[in-house]
C-alpha positions as semicolon CSV with decimal commas, in nm:
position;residue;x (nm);y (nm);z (nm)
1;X;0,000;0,000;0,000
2;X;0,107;0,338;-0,125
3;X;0,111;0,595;0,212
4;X;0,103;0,920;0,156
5;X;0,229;1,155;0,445
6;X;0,186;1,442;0,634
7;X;0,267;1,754;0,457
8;X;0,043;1,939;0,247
9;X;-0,187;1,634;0,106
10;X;-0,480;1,522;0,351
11;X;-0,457;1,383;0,695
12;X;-0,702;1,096;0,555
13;X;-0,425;1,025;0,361
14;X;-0,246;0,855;0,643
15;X;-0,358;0,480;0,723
16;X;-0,519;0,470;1,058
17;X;-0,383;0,300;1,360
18;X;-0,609;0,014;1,337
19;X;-0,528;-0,060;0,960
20;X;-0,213;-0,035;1,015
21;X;-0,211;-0,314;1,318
22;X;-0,437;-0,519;1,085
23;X;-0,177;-0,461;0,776
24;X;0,085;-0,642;1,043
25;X;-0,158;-0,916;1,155
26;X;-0,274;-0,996;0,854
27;X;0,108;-1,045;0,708
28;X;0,176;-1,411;0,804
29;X;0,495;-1,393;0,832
30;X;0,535;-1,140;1,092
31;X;0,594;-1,250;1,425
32;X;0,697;-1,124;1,783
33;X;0,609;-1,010;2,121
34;X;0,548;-0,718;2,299
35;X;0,626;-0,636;2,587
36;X;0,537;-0,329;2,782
37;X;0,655;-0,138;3,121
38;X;0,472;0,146;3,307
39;X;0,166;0,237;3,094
40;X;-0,037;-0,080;3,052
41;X;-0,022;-0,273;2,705
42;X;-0,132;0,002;2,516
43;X;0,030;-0,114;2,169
44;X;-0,061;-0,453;2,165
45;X;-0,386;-0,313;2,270
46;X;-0,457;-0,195;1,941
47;X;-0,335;-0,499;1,789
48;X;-0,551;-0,730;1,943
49;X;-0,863;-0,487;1,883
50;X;-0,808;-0,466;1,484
51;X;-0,854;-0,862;1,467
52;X;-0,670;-1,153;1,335
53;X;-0,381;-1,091;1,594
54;X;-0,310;-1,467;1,670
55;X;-0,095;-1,532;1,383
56;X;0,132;-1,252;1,515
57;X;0,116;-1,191;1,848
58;X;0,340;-1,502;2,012
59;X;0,310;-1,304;2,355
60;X;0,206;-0,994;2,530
61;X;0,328;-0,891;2,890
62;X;0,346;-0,591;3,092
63;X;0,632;-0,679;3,405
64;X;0,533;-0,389;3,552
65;X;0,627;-0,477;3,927
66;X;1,023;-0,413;3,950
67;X;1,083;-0,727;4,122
68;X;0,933;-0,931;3,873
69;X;1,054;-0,728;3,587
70;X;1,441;-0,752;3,765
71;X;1,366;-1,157;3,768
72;X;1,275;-1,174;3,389
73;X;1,528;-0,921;3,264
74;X;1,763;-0,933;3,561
75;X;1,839;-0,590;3,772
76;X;2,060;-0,309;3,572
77;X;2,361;-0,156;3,673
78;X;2,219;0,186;3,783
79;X;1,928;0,021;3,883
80;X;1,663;0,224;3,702
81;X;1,394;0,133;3,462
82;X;1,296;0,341;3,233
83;X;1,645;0,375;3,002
84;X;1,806;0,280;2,660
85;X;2,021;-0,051;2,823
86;X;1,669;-0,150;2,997
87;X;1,504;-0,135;2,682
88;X;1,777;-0,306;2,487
89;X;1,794;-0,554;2,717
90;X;1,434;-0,666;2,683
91;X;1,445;-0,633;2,309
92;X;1,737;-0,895;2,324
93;X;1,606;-1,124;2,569
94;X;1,252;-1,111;2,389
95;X;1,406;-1,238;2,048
96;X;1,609;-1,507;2,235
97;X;1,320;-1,642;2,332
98;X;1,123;-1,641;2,087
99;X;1,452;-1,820;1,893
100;X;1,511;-2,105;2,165
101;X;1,090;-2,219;2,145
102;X;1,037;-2,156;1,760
103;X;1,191;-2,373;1,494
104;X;1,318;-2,251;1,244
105;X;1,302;-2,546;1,030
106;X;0,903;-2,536;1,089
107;X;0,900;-2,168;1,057
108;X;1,125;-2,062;0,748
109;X;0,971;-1,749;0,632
110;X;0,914;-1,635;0,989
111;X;1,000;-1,255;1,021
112;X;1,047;-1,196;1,405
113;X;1,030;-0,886;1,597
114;X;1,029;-0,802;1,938
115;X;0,865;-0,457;2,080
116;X;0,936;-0,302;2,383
117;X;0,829;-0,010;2,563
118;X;0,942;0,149;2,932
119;X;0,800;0,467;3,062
120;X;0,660;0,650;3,328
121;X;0,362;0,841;3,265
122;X;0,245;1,179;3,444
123;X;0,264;1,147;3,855
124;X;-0,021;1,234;4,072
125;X;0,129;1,543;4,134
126;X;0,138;1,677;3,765
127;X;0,492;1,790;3,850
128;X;0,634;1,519;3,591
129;X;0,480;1,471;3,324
130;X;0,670;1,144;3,189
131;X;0,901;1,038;2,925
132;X;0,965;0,691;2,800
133;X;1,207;0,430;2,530
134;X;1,047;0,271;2,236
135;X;1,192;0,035;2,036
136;X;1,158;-0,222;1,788
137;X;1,440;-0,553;1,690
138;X;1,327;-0,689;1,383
139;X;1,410;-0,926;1,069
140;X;1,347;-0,842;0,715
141;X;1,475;-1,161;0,605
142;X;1,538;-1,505;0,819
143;X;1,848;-1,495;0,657
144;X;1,940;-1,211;0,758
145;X;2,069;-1,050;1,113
146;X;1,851;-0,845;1,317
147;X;1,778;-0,421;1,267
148;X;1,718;-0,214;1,540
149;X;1,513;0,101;1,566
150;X;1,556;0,272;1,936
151;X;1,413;0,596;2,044
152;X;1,304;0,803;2,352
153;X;0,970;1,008;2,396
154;X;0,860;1,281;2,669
155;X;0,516;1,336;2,687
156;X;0,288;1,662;2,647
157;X;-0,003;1,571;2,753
158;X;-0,143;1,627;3,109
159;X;-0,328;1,316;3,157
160;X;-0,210;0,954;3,210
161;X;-0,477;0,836;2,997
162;X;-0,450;1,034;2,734
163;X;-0,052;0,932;2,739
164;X;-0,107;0,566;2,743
165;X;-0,312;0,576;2,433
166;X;-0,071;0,801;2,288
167;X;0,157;0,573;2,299
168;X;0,000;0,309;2,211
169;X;-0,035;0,492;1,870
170;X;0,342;0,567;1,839
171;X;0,374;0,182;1,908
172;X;0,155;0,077;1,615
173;X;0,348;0,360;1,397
174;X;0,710;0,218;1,486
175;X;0,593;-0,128;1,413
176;X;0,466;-0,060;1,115
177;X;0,717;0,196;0,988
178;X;0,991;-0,093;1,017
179;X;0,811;-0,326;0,806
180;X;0,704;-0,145;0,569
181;X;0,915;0,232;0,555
182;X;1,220;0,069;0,644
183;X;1,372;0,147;0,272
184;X;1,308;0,512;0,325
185;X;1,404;0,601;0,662
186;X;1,330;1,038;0,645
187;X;0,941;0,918;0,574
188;X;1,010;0,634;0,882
189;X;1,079;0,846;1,135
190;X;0,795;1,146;0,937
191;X;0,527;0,850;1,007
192;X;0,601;0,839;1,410
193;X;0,344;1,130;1,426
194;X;0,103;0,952;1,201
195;X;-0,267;1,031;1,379
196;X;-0,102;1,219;1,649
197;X;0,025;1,555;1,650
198;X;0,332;1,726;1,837
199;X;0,153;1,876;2,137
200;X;0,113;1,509;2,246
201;X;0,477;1,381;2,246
202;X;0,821;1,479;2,183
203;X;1,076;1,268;2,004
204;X;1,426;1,382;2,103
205;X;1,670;1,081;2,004
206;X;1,691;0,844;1,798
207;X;1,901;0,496;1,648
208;X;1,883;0,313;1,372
209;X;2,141;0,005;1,356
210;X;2,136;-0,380;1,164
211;X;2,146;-0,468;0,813
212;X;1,906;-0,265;0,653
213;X;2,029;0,054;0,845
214;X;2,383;-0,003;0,739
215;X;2,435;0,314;0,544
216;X;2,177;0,539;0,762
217;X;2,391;0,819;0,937
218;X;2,208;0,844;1,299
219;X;2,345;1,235;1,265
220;X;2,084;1,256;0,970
221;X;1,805;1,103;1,182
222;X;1,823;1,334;1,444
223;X;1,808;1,642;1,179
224;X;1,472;1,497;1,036
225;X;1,328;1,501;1,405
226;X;1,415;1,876;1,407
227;X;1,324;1,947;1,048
228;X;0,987;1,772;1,152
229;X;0,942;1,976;1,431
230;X;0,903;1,657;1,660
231;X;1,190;1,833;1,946
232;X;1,343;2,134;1,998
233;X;1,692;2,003;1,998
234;X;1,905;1,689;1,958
235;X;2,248;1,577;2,017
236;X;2,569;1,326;1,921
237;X;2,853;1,254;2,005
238;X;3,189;1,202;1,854
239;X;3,084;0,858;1,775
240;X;2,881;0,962;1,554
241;X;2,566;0,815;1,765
242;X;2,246;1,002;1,851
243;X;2,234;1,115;2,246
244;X;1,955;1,185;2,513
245;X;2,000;1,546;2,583
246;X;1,847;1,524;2,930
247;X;2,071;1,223;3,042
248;X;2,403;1,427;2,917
249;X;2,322;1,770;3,062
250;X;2,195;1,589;3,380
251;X;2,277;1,785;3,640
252;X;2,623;1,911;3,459
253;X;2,763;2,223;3,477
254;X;2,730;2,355;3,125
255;X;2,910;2,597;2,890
256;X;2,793;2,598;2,549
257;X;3,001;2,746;2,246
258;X;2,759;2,854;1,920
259;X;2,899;2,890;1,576
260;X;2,906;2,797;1,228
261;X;3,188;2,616;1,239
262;X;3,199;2,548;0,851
263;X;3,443;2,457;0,925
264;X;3,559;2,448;1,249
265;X;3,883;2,733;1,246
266;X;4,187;2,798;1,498
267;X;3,966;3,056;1,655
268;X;3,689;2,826;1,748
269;X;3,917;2,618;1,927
270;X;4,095;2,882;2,127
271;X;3,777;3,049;2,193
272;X;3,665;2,710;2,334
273;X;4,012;2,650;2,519
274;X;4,009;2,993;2,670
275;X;3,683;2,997;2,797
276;X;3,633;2,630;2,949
277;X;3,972;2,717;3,141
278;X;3,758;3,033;3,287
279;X;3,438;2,822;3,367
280;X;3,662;2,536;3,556
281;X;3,810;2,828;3,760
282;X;3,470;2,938;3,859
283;X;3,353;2,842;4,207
284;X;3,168;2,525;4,211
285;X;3,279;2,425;3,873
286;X;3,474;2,089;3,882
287;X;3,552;1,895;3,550
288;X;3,394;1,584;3,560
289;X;3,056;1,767;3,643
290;X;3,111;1,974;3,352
291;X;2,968;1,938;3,004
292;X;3,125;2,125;2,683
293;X;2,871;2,178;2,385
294;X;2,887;2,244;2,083
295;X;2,609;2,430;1,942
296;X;2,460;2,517;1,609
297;X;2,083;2,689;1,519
298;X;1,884;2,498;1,248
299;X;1,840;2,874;1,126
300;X;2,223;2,855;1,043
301;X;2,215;2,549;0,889
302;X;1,945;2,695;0,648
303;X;2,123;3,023;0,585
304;X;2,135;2,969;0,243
305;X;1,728;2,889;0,197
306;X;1,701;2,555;0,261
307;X;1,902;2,266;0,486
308;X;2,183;2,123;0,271
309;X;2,262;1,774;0,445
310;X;2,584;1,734;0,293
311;X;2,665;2,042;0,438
312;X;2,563;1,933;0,792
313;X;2,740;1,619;0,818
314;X;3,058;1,770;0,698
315;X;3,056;2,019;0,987
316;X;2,945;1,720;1,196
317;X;3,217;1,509;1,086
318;X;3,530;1,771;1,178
319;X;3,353;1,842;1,546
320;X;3,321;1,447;1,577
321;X;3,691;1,417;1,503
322;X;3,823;1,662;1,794
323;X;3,603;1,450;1,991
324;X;3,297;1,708;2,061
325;X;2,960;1,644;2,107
326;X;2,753;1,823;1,914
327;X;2,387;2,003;1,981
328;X;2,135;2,115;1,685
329;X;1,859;2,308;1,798
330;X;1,581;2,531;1,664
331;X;1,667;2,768;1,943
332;X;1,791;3,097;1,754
333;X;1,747;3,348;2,056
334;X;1,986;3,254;2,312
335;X;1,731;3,283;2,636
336;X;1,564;2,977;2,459
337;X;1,858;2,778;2,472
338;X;1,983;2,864;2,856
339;X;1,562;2,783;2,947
340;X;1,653;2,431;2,764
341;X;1,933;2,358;2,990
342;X;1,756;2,505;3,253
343;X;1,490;2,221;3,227
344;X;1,792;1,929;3,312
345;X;1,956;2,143;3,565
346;X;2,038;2,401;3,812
347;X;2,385;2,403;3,793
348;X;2,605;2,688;3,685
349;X;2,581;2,810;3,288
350;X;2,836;2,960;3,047
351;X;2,804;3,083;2,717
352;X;3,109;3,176;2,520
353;X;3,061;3,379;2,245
354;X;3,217;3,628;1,934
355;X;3,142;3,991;1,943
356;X;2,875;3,965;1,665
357;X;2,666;3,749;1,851
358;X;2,661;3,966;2,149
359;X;2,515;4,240;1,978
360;X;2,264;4,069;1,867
361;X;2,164;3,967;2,217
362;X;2,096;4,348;2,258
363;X;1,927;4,390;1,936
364;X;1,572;4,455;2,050
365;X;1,463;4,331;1,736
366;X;1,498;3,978;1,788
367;X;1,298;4,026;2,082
368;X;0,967;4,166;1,904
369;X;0,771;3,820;1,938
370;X;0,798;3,907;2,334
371;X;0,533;4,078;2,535
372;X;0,789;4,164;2,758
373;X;1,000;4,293;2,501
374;X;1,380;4,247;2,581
375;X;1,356;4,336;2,943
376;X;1,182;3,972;2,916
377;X;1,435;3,798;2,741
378;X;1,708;3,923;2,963
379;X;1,504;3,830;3,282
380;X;1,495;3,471;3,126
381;X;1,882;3,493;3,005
382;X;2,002;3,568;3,357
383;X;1,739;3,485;3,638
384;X;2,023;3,223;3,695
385;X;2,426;3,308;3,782
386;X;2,473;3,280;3,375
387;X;2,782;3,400;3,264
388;X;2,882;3,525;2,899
389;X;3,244;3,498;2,838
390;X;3,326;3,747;2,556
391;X;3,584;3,634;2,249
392;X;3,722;4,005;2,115
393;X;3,748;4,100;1,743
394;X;4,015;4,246;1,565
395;X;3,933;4,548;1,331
396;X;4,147;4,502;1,087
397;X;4,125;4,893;0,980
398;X;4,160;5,030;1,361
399;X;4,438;4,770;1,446
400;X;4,182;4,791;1,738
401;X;4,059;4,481;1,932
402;X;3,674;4,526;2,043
403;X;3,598;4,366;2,311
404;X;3,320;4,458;2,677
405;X;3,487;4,781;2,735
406;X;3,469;4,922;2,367
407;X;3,220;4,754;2,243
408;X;2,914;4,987;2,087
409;X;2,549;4,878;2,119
410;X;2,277;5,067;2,054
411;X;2,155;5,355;2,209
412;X;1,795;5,228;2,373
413;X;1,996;4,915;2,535
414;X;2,364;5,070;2,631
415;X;2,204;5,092;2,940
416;X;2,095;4,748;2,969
417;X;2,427;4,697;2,843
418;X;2,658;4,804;3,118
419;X;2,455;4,681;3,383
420;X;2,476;4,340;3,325
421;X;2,861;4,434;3,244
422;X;2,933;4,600;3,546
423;X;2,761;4,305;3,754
424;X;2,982;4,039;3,659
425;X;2,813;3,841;3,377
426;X;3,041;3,978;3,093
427;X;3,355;3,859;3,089
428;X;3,615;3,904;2,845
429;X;3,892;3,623;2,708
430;X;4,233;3,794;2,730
431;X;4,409;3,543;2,705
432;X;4,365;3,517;2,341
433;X;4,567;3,394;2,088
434;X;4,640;3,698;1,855
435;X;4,773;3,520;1,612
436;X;4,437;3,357;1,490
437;X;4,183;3,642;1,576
438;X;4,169;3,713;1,194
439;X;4,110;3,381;1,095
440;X;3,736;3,353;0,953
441;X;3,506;3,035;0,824
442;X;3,392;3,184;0,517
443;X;3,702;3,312;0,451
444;X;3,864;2,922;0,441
445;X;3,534;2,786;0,291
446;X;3,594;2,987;-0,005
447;X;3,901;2,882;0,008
448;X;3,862;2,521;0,029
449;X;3,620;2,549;-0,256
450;X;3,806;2,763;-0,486
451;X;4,126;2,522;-0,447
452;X;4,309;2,797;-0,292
453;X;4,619;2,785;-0,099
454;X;4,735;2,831;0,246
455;X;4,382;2,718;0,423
456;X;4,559;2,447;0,602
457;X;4,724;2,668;0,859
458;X;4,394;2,809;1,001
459;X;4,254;2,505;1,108
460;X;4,334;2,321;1,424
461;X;4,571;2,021;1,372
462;X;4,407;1,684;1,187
463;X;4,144;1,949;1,035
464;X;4,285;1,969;0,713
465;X;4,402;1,588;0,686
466;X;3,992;1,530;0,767
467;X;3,851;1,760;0,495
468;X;4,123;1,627;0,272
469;X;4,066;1,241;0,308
470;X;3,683;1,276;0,316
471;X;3,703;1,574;0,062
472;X;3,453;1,757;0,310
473;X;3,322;2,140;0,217
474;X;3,379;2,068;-0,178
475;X;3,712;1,973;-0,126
476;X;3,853;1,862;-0,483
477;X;4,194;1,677;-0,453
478;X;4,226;1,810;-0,836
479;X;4,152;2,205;-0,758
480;X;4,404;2,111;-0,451
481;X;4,723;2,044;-0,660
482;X;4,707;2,350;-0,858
């Protein structure tokens, strides 16, 4: 069946949830269990209830009790339930079952799966309002070795009803999107949201791994759940794996570092350098509680009209190498983004940042969407000890470095300006390296591109061997020689 969708066609368009279950049961080879932790048995729910279910459901089971769950599945390290390994390690130990009591010599054409699901839904309180893993292990041929689709949700919705059934619907969705959308993974992950909408869930991470998924960068996965508008923001690391946000910025101290980095220059770096040695020496700060990001805005990854993935992934790929991870978010104002960490914790915050992007923070025009104007913003910016740590510039024509003291904003906010200044939360790097301050991205990107010389020696060392090799940013060996 042809599916068309969401987008501009019809939302009748999209199969239902219950022909999509019955699409599964009635397939007779698919086969596999579910099995379900914290919100009833929502998903096989609406399997059993579109018919003909026996020929695919082997077993259903919700171990919702921890000691009985910890007897089937055995207790994890951490001893928590609702995480990746805990899912994982049901997925696993459902398929090995279902492989030690099935022949396979009475069941050739067998396609087995195994579905999982552990969340907590809203508390009584309404203080939490849940998140949960989903995931899916699954054959496409008995030949063949098993794929894996893995992903974590946090809920919307203020009613525990109303989130069960929810995902009950993201259940049928996953299942069906790996049988059947597996060869197109962008409209796979575009059919999670298939007869729901995103004020019901949010999908902030997801992995793809097996066979079939061989050649499917993760990095590219998490894009489409921002280009989708299913999260706010996602993040990897220099594995090139998708991770949770929430379980990396736990709790951490965080300083977070925004830029093009197309590509990443000798001035990123030092910028980076200089300013994580000034959050360490702040008070409370200690290393291993610390997390360094890397940040860039979907809106800067568009600059040019419309997202160019090739572009993306060779950005990715340098950070990756000097062993970064990586955040992509939709946040361009930068209150949005320090109200993001603020929701994982209450630690201290750092943002390090060029002179261009600070006077844009006190450009009241990227504030107009604001009741409060940017009095608002700025309330939201720095309710918290948040501190900016300023990068200088060099003007080139002035032989004059810019930086808190000389900088010029406009009129209306110069106020605004020396206030938060002259209380701390500006802070300039002077311990810069002088010798790179005129090194600019565009300026190498053109470079690269145009087979120019003498780009190598503005990028930090192993940059240029990486764009080289991989022949990242239209790198042309060719252009290179001449």
């Amino acid at each position: 069946m042809a599916i068309s969708l969401r987008g501009d066609q019809e939302i009748s368009s999209v199969p239902t949830t219950k022909s999509k279950a019955l699409r599964i049961n009635l397939n007779t080879d698919i086969y596999g269990t579910f099995a379900e932790i914290g919100a009833g048995q929502e998903t096989a729910r609406n399997f059993f209830r579109s018919g003909a279910a026996s020929g695919t459901i082997a077993k259903a089971m919700s171990a919702y009790d921890k000691d009985f769950s910890d007897a089937i599945y055995g207790m994890e390290e951490d001893k928590r339930y609702v995480t990746q390994p805990r899912l994982q390690t049901m997925l696993r130990h459902e398929i090995d079952l279902i492989e030690d009591r099935l022949s396979r010599q009475k069941h050739p054409d067998k396609l087995f799966f195994s579905y999982a699901n552990t969340v907590t839904t809203i508390d009584f309180a309404r203080k939490f309002k849940g998140h949960g893993w989903v995931g899916i292990r699954f054959q496409l041929d008995p030949l063949e070795g098993y794929n894996e689709i893995v992903l974590h949700l946090r809920f919307k919705e203020t009613d525990a009803r109303l989130q069960q059934e929810t995902l009950g619907i993201l259940g049928v969705n996953l299942i069906y999107g790996a049988f059947y959308l597996n060869d197109n993974p962008k409209d796979l992950v575009k059919s999670f949201y298939d007869n729901l909408g995103n004020h019901q869930l949010e999908i902030d991470m997801i992995n793809f791994s097996g066979p079939r998924f061989m050649y499917v960068d993760n990095r590219l996965m998490s894009l489409q759940l921002l280009k989708n508008g299913m999260t706010n923001a996602v993040m990897f690391g220099p594995d090139g794996n998708n991770l949770l946000p929430a379980q990396v910025l736990y709790k951490k101290n965080i300083l977070a570092l925004r830029g093009s980095f197309r590509p990443v220059t000798k001035v990123n770096m030092d910028m980076f350098e200089q300013s994580k040695k000034m959050f360490l020496n702040e008070a409370k700060v200690k290393e291993d509680k610390t997390q360094v990001i890397f940040e860039i805005t979907l809106s800067n990854l568009s600059a040019e009209g419309k997202i160019n993935e090739r572009d993306f992934l060779d950005r990715a790929e340098l950070l990756c190498s000097l062993g970064q991870n990586v955040m992509i978010t939709s946040f361009q104002q930068y209150f949005k983004l320090v109200e993001y960490f603020s929701e994982f914790t209450k630690e201290r915050m750092a943002l390090a940042m060029g002179v261009y992007n600070l006077i844009q923070i006190f450009d009241e025009k990227y504030y107009r969407d604001l009741s409060g104007g940017i009095l608002e913003a700025f309330g939201k910016l720095f309710h918290r000890d948040l501190k900016v740590y300023m990068y200088p510039y060099h003007d080139q024509e002035s032989d004059e470095y810019i930086n808190s003291s000389n900088l010029k904003v406009h009129p209306r906010t110069k106020e605004l300006y020396k206030y938060f200044k002259n209380n701390g939360r500006l802070v300039d790097i002077k311990d810069f390296d002088k010798d790179s301050l005129d090194i600019f991205s565009r300026t190498v990107l053109k470079m690269i591109m145009n087979g120019e010389k003498g780009w190598e020696e503005m990028l930090p060392e192993g940059i240029a061997e990486t764009i080289k090799q991989k022949r990242l940013f239209g790198y042309s060996r060719t252009r290179g020689k001449n």
